[in-house]
N, C-alpha and C positions, 0 to 999 in steps of 0.2 A: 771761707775766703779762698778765691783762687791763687795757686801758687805758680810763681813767675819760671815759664818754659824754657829760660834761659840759667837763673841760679839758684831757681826754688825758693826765696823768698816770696813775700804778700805779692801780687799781683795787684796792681790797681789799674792799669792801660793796654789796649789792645793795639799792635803797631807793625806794618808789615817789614816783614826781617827776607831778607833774600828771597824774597815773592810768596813769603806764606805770613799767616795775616795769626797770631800769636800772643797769648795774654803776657805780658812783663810787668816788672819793678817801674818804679822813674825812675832807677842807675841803669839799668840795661835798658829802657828805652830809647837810650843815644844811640842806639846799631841799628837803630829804623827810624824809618816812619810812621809817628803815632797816627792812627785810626783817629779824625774824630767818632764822638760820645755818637752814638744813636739817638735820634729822636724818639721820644716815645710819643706817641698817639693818644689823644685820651679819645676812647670807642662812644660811637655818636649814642646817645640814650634812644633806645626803642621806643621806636610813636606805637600804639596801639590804634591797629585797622578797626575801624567803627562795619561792621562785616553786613551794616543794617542800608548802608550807600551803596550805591556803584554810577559809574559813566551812563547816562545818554545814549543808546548806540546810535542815535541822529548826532552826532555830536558834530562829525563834521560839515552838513551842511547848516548847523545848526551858528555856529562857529566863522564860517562864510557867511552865511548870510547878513550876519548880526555887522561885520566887518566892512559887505559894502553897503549896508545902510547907513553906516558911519559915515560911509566915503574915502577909507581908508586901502591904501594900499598895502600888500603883504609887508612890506620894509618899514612901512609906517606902525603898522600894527605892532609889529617886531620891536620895533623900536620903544615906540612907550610902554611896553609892559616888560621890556628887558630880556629878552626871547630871544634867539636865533632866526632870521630869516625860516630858513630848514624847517624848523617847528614847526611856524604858525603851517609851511607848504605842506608838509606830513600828516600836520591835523586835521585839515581842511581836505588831503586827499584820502584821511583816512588809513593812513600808510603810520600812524602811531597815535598810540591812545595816552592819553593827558594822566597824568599823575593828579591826585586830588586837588595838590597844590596848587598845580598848574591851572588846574579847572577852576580855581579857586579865584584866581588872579583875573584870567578871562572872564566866569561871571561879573565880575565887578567891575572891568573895564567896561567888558561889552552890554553889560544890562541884562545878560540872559540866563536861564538854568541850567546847567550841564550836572549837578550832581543833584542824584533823586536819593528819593528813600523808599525803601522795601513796603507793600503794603501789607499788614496782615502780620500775622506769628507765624512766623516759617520753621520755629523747631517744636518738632513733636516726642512723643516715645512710639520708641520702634518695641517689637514684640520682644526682645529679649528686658526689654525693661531699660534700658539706655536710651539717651536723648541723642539725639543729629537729623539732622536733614535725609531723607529717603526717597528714591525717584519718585515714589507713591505722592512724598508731597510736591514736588515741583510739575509732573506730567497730571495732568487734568484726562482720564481714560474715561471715553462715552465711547457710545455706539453713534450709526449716523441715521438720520431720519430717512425711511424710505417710503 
């Protein structure tokens, strides 16, 4: 238990005392301003990235396009999916890439694909005997035909 910076008993409240902000009793908290209690946060629970998806990088014309087939103006778009103007204008110029969710949301209004999946096994072992990804397997190395 913390003990009160004024008479040394239990401390139960934090309360600013002549500009310094100090744990007290309730008897000495009448020489200040009780502090209220701090909110505590409950810590949002970790999504786990599916690392087998990723973005479209057509996405932005992808995204336009899909928008004026609808017939739909940026504010309009904005608006039924619950978005910012800004967004839909960012996506569409490319100037910010969609969170899955988001991608998620616009598939479904718009009708279209923005989230792929990987084709193929992308992790191998590497020569020390460990798994991960190694340039070897993402860069595709030939020669060229002469």
């Amino acid at each position: 238990m913390t003990e009160c910076e004024i008479c040394g008993s239990n401390a139960s409240k934090r309360a600013e005392i002549d500009g310094a902000l100090v744990n007290v009793c309730d008897g000495c908290a009448k020489y200040g301003k009780v502090a209220p209690e701090p909110v505590k946060l409950k810590p949002k629970p970790k999504q786990e990235i599916d690392s087998s998806k990723y973005i479209d990088p057509q996405y932005p014309k992808l995204i336009k396009k899909a928008r004026e087939e609808k017939d739909l103006k940026i504010e309009e778009l904005a608006k039924k999916i619950n978005e910012k103007e800004s967004v839909i204008s960012r996506l569409e110029t490319g100037h910010l890439s969609p969170s899955f969710s988001l991608a998620e949301k616009l598939e479904n209004f718009l009708e279209i694909e923005l989230v792929k999946e990987y084709e193929g096994n992308l992790v191998s072992q590497n020569k020390e005997g460990g798994s991960g990804l190694t340039i070897g397997d993402v860069v595709e190395i030939g020669g060229t035909d002469d």
